[in-house]
PAFI-799155 format. One line per 5 residues: number of its first residue (from 1); their letters; for each residue x, y, z of N, C-alpha, C. Coordinates in Angstrom, 2 decimals, decimal comma. Example, Ala and Ser with C-alpha at 12.3 -4.5 7.8 and 13.67 -1.06 7.14 Angstrom:
2
1	AS	13,19 -5,69 7,80 12,30 -4,50 7,80 13,20 -3,30 7,80  12,85 -2,25 7,08 13,67 -1,06 7,14 12,90 0,03 7,87
end
This chain:
163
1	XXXXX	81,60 115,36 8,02 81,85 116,30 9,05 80,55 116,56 9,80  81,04 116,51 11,13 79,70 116,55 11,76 79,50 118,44 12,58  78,84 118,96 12,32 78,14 120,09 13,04 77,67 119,81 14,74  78,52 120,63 14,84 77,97 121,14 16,65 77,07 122,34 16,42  75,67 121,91 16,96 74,67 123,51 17,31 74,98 123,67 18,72
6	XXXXX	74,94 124,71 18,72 75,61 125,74 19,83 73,83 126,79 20,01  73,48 126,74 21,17 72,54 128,02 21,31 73,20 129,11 22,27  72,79 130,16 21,52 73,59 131,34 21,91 72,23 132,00 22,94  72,30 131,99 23,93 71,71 132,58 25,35 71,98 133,79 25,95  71,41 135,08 25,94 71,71 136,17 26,62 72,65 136,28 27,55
11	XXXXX	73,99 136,05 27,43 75,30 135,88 28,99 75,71 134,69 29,07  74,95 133,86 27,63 75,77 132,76 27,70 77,07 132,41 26,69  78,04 131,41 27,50 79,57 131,10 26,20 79,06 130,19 25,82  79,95 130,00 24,90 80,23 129,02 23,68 80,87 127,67 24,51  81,62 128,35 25,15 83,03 127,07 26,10 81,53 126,01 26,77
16	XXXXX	81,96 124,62 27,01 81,35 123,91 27,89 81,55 123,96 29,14  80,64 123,50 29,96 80,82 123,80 31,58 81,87 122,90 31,99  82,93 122,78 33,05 83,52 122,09 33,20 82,82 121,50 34,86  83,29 120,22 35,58 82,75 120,35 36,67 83,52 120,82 37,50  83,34 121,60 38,78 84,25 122,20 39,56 84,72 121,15 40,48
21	XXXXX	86,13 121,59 40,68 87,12 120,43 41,17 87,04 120,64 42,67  87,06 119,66 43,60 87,16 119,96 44,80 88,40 120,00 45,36  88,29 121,24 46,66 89,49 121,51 47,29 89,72 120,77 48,71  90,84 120,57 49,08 90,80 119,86 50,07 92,05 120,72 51,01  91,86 120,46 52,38 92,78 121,45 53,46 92,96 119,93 54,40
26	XXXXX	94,42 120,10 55,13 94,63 118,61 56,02 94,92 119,52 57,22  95,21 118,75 58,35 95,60 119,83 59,41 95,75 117,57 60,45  95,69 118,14 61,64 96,30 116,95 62,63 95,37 117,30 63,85  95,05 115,82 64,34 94,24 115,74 65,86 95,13 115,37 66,75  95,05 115,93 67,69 95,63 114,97 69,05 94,94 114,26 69,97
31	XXXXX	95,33 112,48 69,62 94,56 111,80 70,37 95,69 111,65 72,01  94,09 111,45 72,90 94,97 111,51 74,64 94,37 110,71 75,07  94,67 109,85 76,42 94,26 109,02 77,08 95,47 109,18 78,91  95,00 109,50 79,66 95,54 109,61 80,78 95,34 108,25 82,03  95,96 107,75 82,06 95,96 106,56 83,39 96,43 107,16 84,31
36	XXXXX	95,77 106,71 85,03 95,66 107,13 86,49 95,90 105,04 87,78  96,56 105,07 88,69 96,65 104,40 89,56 95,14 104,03 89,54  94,81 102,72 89,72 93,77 102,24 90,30 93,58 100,95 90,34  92,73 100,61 91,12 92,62 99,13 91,86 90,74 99,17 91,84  90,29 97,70 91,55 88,84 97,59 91,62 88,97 96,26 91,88
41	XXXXX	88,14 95,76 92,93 87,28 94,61 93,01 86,23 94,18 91,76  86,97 93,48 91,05 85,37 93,35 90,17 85,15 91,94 90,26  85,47 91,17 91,02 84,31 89,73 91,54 84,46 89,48 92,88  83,58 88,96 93,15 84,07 88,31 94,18 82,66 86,93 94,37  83,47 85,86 94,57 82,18 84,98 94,76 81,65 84,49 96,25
46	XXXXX	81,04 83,87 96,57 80,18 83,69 98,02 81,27 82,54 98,54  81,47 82,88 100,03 81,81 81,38 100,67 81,44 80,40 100,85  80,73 80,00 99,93 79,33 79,42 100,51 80,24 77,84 101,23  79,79 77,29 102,68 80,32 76,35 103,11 79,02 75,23 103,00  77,63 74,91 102,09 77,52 74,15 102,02 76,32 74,16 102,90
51	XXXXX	75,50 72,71 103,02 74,56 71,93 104,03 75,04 71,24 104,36  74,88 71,49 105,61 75,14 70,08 106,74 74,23 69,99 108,05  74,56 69,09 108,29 74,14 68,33 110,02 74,60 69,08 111,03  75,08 67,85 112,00 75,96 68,15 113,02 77,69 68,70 112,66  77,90 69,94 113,42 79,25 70,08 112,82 80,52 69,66 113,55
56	XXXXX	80,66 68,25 113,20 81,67 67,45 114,31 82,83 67,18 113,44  83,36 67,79 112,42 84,60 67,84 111,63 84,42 69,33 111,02  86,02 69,76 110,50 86,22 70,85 109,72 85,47 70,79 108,67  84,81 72,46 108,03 84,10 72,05 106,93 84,92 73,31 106,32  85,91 73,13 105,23 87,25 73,43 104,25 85,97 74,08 103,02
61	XXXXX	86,41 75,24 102,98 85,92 75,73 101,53 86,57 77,04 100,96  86,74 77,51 99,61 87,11 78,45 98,92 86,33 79,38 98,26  86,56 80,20 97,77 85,77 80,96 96,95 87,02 82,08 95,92  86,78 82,82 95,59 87,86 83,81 94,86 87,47 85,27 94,97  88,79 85,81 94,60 88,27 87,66 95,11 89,53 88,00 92,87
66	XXXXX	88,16 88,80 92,70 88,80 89,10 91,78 89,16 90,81 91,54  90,29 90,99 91,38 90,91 92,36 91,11 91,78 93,21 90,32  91,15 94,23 89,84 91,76 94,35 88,62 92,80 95,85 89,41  94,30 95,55 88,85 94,70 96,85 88,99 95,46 97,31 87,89  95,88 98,85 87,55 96,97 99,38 86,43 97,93 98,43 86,66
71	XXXXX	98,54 98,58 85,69 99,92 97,57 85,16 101,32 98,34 86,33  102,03 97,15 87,12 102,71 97,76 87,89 102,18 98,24 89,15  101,54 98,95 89,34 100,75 98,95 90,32 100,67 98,00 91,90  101,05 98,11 93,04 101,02 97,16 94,01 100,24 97,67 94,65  99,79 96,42 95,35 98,08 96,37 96,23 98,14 95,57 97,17
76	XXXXX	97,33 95,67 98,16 97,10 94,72 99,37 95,71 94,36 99,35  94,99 93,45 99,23 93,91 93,03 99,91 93,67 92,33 101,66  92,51 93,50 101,85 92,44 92,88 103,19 90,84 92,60 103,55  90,24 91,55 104,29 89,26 91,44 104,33 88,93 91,27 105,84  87,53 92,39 105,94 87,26 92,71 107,14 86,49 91,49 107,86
81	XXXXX	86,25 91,69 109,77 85,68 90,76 110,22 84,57 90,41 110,02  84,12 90,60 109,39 81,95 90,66 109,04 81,16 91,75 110,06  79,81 91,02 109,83 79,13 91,69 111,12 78,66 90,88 112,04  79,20 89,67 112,50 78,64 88,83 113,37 79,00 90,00 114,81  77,89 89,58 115,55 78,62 90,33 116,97 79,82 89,71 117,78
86	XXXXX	80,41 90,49 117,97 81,96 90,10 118,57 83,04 89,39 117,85  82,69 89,71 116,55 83,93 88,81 115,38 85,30 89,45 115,78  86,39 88,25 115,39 87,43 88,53 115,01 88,14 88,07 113,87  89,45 88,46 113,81 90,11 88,50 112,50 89,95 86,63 112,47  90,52 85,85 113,98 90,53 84,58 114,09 88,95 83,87 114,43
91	XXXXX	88,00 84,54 114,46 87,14 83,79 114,65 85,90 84,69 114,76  85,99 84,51 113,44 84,51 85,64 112,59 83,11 84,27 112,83  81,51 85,56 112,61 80,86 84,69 113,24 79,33 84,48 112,15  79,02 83,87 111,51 78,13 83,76 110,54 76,84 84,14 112,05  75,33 84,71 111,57 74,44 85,00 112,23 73,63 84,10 111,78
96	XXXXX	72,46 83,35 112,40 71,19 82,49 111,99 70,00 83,09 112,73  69,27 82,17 112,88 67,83 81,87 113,67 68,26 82,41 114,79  67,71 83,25 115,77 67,34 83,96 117,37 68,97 84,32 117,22  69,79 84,97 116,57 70,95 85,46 116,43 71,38 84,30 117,12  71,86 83,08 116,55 72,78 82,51 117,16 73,82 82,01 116,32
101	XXXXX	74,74 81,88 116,44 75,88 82,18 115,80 76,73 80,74 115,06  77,59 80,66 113,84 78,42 79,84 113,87 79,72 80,09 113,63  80,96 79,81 114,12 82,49 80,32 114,27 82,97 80,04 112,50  83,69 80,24 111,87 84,22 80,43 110,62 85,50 81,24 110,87  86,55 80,78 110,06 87,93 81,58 109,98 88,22 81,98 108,51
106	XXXXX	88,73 82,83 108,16 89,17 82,69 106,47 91,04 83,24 106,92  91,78 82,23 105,95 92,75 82,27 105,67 93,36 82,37 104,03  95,06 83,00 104,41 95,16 83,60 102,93 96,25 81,93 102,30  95,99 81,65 102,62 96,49 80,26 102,02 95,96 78,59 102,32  96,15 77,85 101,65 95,53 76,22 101,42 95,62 75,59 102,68
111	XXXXX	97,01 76,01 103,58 97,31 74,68 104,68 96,75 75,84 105,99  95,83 76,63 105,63 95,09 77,34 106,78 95,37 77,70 108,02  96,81 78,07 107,86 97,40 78,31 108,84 97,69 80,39 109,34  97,69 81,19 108,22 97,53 82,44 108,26 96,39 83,38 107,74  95,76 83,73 109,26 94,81 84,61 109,05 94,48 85,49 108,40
116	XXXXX	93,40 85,59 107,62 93,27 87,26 106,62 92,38 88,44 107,25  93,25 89,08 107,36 92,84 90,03 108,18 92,83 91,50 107,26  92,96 92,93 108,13 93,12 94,04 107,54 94,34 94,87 107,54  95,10 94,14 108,54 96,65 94,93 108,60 97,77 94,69 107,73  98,40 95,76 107,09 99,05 95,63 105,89 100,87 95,37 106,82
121	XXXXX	101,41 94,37 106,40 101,46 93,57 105,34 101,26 92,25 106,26  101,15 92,53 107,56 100,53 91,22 108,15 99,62 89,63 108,02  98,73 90,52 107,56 97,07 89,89 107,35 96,81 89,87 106,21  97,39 90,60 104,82 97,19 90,63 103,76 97,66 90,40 102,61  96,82 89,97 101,70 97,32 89,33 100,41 97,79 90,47 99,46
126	XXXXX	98,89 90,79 99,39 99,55 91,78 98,41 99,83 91,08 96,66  99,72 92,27 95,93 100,27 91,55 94,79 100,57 92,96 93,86  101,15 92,47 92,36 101,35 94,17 91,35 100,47 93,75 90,31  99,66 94,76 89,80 98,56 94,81 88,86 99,47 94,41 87,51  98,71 93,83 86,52 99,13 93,62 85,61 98,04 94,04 84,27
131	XXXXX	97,10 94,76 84,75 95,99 95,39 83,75 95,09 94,39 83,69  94,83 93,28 84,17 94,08 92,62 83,58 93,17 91,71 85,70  92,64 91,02 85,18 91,69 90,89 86,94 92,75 89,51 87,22  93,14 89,67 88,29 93,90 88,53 88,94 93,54 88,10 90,02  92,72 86,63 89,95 92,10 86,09 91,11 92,58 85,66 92,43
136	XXXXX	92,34 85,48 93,47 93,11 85,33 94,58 92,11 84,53 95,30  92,78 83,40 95,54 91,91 82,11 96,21 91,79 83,05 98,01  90,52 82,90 98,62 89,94 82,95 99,51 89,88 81,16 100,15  90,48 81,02 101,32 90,32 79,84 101,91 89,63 79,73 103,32  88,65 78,95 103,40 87,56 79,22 104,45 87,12 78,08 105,02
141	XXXXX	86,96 78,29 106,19 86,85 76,94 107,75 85,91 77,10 108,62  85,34 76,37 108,46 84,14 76,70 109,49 84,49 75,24 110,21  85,03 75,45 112,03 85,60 74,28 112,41 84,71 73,43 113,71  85,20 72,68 113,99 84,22 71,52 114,95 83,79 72,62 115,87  82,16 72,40 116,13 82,10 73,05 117,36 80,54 72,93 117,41
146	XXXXX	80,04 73,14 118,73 78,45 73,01 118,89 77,53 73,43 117,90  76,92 72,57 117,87 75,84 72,74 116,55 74,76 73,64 116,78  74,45 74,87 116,32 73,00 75,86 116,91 71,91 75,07 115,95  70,99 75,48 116,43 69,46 75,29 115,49 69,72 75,37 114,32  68,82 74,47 113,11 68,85 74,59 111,86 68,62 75,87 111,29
151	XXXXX	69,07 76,36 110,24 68,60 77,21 109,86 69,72 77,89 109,07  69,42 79,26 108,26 70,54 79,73 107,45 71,44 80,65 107,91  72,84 80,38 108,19 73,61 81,48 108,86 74,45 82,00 107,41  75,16 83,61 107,69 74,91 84,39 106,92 76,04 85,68 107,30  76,92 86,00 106,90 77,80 86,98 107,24 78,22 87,97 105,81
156	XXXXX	78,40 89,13 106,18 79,16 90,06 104,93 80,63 90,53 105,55  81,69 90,06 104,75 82,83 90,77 104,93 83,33 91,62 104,01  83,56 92,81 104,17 84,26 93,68 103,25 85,22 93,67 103,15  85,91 93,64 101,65 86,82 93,81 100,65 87,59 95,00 100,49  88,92 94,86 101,02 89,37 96,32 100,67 90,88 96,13 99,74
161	XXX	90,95 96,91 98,97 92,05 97,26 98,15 92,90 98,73 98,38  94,02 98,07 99,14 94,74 99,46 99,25 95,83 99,37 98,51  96,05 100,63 97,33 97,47 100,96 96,37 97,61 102,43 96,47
end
């Protein structure tokens, strides 16, 4: 038989300590997330039409406009005339050397026959968001016509998304 010593301590028991048990309380969060309509440009790449010479044939090029909208969602893209002086929707104007100019068109389809312009639903490439960026071919012509001085011509057209 084995003996337990026990020391007896001024306020102290005999009983062993037990460890204290933890308590626990639950309760509930509310997670939220609100969508809202929206449309963003998030690419867009350069027209770039290239080096050349003399411009005595069409010079055909593309680029892409990328856009993201909410799911469902319908949109128009329309793209403005640049800043060449005196652009139009049909015959926008890249700027170079002593401001002289070269003619360029952009159209919303391959056989370059309809202008992209800013008037809805005329001129513009419509489509419905699907949450995710959906690219849209840009088709671009820079066509026969007098050749100015060498040098780098250069235009900005703005991008607009209306939903």
């Amino acid at each position: 038989m084995r003996l337990l010593k026990y020391a007896l301590l001024a306020g102290a028991s005999l009983l062993p300590t037990l460890p204290a048990i933890a308590a626990t309380a639950s309760g509930n969060m509310t997670v939220r997330i609100t969508i809202i309509d929206e449309c963003k440009v998030q690419t867009a790449s350069d027209l770039d039409f290239g080096t050349h010479g003399v411009i005595d044939a069409n010079v055909d090029q593309t680029s892409t406009i990328g856009v993201q909208c909410t799911t469902g969602k319908t949109y128009d893209v329309g793209l403005g005339v640049g800043l060449g002086a005196g652009a139009t929707t049909a015959v926008r104007k890249m700027t170079g050397p002593a401001s002289a100019t070269i003619n360029y068109t952009i159209y919303r389809e391959s056989t370059r026959t309809q202008l992209w312009g800013t008037t809805i639903p005329t001129e513009t490439v419509s489509g419905t968001g699907n949450g995710s960026v959906q690219n849209i071919t840009v088709y671009g012509r820079v066509p026969t016509q007098t050749t100015p001085a060498a040098g780098v011509y250069t235009d900005t057209v703005a991008i607009t998304v209306t939903y």
